[in-house]
C-alpha positions in Angstrom: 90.5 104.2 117.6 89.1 102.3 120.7 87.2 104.9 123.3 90.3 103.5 125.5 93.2 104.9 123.3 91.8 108.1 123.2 91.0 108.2 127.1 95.1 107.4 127.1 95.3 110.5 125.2 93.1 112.5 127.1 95.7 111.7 130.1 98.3 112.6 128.3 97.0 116.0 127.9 98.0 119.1 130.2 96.1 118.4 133.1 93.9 115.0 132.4 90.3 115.8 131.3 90.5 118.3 134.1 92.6 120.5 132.3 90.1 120.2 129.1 88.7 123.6 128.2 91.1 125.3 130.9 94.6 124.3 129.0 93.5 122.7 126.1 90.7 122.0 123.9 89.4 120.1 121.0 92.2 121.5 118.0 95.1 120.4 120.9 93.1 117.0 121.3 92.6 116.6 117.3 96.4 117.0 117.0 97.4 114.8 119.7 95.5 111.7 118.1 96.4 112.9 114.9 100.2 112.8 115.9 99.4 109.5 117.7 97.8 108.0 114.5 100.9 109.1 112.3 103.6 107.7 115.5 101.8 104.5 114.2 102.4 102.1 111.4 99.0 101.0 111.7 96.5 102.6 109.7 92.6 102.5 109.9 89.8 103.1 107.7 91.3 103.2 104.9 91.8 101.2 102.0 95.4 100.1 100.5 96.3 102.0 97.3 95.3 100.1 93.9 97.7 97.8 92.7 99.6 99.0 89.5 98.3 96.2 87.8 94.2 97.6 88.3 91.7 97.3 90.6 90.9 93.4 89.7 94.9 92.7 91.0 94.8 92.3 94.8 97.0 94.5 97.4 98.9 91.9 99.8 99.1 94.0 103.2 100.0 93.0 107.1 96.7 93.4 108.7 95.0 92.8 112.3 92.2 90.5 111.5 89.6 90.9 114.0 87.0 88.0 112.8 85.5 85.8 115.5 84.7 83.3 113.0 88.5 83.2 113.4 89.1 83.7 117.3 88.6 80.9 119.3 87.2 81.7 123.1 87.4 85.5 122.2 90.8 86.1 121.7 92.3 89.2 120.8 92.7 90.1 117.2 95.7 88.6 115.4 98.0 89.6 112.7 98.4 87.6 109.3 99.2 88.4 105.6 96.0 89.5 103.9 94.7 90.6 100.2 92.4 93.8 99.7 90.4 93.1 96.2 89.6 96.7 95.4 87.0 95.5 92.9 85.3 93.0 95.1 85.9 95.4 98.0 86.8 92.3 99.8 89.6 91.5 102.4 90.8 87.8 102.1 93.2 85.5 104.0 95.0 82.6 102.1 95.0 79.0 103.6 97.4 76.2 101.9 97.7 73.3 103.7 101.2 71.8 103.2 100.4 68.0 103.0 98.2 68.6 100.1 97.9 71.5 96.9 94.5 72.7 98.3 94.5 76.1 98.7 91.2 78.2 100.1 90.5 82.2 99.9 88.4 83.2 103.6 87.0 86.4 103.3 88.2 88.2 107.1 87.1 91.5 108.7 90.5 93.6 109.1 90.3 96.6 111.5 94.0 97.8 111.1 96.8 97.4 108.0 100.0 98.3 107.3 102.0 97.8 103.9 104.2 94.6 103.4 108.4 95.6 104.3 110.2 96.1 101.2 111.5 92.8 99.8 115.6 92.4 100.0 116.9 92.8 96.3 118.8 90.0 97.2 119.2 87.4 100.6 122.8 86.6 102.1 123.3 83.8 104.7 126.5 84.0 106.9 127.4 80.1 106.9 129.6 80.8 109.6 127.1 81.9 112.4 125.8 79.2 115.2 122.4 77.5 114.4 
């Protein structure tokens, strides 16, 4: 967590940082950014599970990839689908261009992940709606 997401917690305590050590201390403050951590489907600092498959199959997650080889001008992090390679230890973004069959691996720093949705078991269209 940024030193601004906990001073948005600290706020939300019982009185601000004024009311630290008078209402509150550091267990309420420990489970306030724990609960605020779990409200999130964003996890940090960890790594995804192993694939089924082994360590040498990757582990396709959403992540935040905050790589300024990667953000022009300073821009904010931005999300994308990524692989964790638990035997490389090695996060990696896929590029495919669509006019030709190249296809290039970039290694990326991700700061925050989440696991892929569930896939639909099977994909309806309603012909009838307005496009």
């Amino acid at each position: 967590m940024t030193r601004e997401e906990y001073g948005r917690i600290v706020d939300l305590m019982p009185g601000g940082m004024d009311g630290f050590m008078k209402t509150w201390g550091l267990t309420q403050f420990a489970d306030a950014v724990e609960a605020s951590v779990k409200s999130s489907k964003w996890i940090s600092f960890h790594i995804p599970p192993e694939s089924p498959k082994g360590e040498h199959y990757p582990v396709t997650v959403l992540a935040a990839i905050d790589d300024s080889r990667f953000q022009l001008n300073g821009e904010d992090p931005f999300v994308d689908i990524v692989a964790y390679w638990p035997a490389l230890k090695k996060w990696t973004c896929t590029h495919q261009c669509r006019a030709d069959e190249d296809v290039v691996d970039y290694e990326v720093n991700v700061t925050w992940w989440q696991p892929m949705p569930e896939e639909p078991k099977r994909i309806t269209f309603n012909r009838s709606a307005e496009l």
